[in-house]
C-alpha positions in Angstrom: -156.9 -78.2 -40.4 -156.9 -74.7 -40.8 -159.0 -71.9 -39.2 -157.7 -73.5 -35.9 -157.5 -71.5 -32.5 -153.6 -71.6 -32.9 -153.9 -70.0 -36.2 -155.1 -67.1 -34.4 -152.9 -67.4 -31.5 -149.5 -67.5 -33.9 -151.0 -64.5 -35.4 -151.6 -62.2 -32.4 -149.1 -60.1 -31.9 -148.0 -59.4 -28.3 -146.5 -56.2 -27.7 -142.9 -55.4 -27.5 -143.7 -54.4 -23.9 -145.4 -57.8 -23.1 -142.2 -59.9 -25.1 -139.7 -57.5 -23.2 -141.2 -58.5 -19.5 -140.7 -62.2 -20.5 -137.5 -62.9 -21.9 -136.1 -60.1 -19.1 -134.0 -61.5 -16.4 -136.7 -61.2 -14.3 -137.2 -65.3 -14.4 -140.6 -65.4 -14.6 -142.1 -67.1 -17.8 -145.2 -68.0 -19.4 -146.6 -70.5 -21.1 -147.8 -70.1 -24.5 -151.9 -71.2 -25.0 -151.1 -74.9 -26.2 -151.2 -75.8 -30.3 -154.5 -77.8 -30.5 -157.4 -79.1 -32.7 -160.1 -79.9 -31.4 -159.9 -83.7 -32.9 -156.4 -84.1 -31.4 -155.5 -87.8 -30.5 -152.2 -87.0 -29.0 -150.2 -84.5 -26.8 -147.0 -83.6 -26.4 -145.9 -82.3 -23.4 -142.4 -80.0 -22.6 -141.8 -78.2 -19.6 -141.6 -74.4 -20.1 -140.8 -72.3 -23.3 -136.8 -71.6 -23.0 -135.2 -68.0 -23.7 -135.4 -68.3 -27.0 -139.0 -69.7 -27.1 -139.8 -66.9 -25.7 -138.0 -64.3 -27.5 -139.1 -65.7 -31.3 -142.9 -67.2 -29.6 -142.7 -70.0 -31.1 -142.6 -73.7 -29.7 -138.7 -75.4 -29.8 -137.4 -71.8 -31.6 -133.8 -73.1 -30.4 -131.7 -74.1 -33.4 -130.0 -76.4 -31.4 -133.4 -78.3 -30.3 -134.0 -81.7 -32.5 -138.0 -81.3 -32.4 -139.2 -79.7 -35.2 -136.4 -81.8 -36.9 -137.6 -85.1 -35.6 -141.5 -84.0 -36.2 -140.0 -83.5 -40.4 -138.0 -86.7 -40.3 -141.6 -89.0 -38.9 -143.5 -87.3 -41.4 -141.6 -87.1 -44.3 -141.4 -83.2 -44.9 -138.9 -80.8 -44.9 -137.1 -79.1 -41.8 -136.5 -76.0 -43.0 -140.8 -75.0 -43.4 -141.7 -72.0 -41.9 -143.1 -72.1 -38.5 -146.9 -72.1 -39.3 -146.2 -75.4 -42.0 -145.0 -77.1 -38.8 -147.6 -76.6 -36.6 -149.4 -77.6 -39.8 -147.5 -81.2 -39.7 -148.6 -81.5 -36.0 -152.7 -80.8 -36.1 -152.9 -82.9 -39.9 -152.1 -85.6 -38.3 -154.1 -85.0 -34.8 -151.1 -83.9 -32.5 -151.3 -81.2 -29.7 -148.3 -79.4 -28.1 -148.0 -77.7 -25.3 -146.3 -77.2 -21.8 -147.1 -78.8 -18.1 -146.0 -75.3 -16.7 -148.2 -72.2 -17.0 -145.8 -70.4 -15.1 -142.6 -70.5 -13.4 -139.3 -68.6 -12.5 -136.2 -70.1 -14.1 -133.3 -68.3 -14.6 -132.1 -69.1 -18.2 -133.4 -72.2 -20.2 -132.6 -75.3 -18.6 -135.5 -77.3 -16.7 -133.2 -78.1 -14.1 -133.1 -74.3 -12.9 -136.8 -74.1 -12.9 -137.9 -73.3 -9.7 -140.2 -75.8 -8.1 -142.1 -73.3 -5.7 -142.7 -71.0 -8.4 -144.3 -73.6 -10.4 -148.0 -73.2 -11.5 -149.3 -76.3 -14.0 -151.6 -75.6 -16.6 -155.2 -76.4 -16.4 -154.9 -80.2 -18.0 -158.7 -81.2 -16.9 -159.8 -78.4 -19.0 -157.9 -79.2 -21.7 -158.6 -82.6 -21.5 -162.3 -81.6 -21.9 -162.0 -80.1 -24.3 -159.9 -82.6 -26.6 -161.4 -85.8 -25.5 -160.2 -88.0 -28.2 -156.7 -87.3 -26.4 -155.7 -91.0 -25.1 -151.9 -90.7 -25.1 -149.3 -88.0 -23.6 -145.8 -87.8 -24.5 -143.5 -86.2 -22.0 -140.5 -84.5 -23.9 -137.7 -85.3 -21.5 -138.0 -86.2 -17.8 -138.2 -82.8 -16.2 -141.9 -82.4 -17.9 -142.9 -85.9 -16.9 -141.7 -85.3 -13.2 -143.5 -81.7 -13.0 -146.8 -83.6 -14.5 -146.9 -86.5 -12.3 -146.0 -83.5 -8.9 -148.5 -81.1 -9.9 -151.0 -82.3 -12.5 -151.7 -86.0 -11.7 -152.9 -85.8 -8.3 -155.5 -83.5 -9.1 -157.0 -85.4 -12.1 -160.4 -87.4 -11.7 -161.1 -90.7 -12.5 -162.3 -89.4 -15.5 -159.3 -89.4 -17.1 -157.7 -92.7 -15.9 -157.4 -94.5 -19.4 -155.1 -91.7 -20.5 -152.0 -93.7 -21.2 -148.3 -91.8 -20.9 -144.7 -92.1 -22.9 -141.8 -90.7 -21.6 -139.2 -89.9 -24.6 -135.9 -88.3 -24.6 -135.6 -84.6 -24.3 -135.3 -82.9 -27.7 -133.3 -79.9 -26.0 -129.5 -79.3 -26.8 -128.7 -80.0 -23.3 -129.7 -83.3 -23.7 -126.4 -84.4 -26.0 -125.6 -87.5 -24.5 -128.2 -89.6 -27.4 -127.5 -89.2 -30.8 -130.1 -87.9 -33.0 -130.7 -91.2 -34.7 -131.7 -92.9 -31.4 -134.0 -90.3 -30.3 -135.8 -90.4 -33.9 -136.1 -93.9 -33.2 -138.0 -93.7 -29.9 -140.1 -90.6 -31.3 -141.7 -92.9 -34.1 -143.8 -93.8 -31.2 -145.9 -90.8 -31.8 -147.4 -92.6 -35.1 -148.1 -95.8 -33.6 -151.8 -96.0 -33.1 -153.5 -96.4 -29.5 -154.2 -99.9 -28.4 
């Protein structure tokens, strides 16, 4: 689907002043606008971008993080693509990505040092809006689920009650204790179709 809005958003450059002030120690990171067509069916949802996120502005940059390599084992392509190509796999087949956090201090990468009063959700009813052929969320690890359902579902309308949400298993390094295999298992559910 190209000519999308995250075309243009992988292709602005921010400047080295602007990538300095977020991956300083200073704790507080952004969000990156999410990765979305407008005929998207499906979101996935992390937490925050981690350090090296941040540093390389790209979704799951950390070598270490099973995502991109779960999204090439479901769809049949090859991990090594370049980062565009993967978005690529994600909007062909009518998946949007992005983070329940606009904002937050954490102090390194984990979710668990995220800092709950610093925490500022993205504006999901907007989004939602915007993409309404979204009917299913997929929380990528506990920590997003649990910031979604603080700070995002109170303040949804009834609009938006048939939206229908998966929790899976965090794709981050720090989340060792399931083996690979297992977790592609459970992420399959991303191609079943919506009841």
């Amino acid at each position: 689907m190209a000519g999308g809005s995250w075309i243009r958003d992988l292709r602005t450059k921010r400047s080295s002043k602007h990538i300095r002030r977020m991956t300083r120690a200073a704790k507080h990171d952004d969000c990156f606008p999410p990765i979305a067509e407008p005929d998207a069916e499906i979101l996935i949802l992390g937490s925050l971008p981690g350090r090296k996120s941040l540093e390389m502005q790209q979704y799951y940059a950390h070598p270490q993080n099973a995502f991109w390599k779960l999204i090439a084992r479901i769809y049949k392509r090859g991990s090594s693509l370049p980062y565009t190509q993967r978005v690529e796999i994600l909007t062909a087949n009518r998946i949007a990505l992005w983070d329940v956090l606009a904002a937050a201090e954490r102090p390194g990468s984990l979710d668990s040092s995220i800092v709950s009063a610093s925490a500022r959700a993205n504006d999901f009813a907007a989004f939602y809006r915007n993409h309404p052929q979204v009917s299913r969320i997929y929380f990528n690890g506990r920590r997003a689920e649990e910031l979604y359902r603080r700070l995002v579902l109170p303040g949804l309308s009834a609009e938006f009650a048939t939206l229908r949400y998966v929790s899976m298993p965090s794709t981050s390094p720090a989340h060792a204790g399931m083996p690979f295999a297992e977790k592609l298992v459970r992420w399959k559910k991303i191609k079943e179709k919506a009841p």
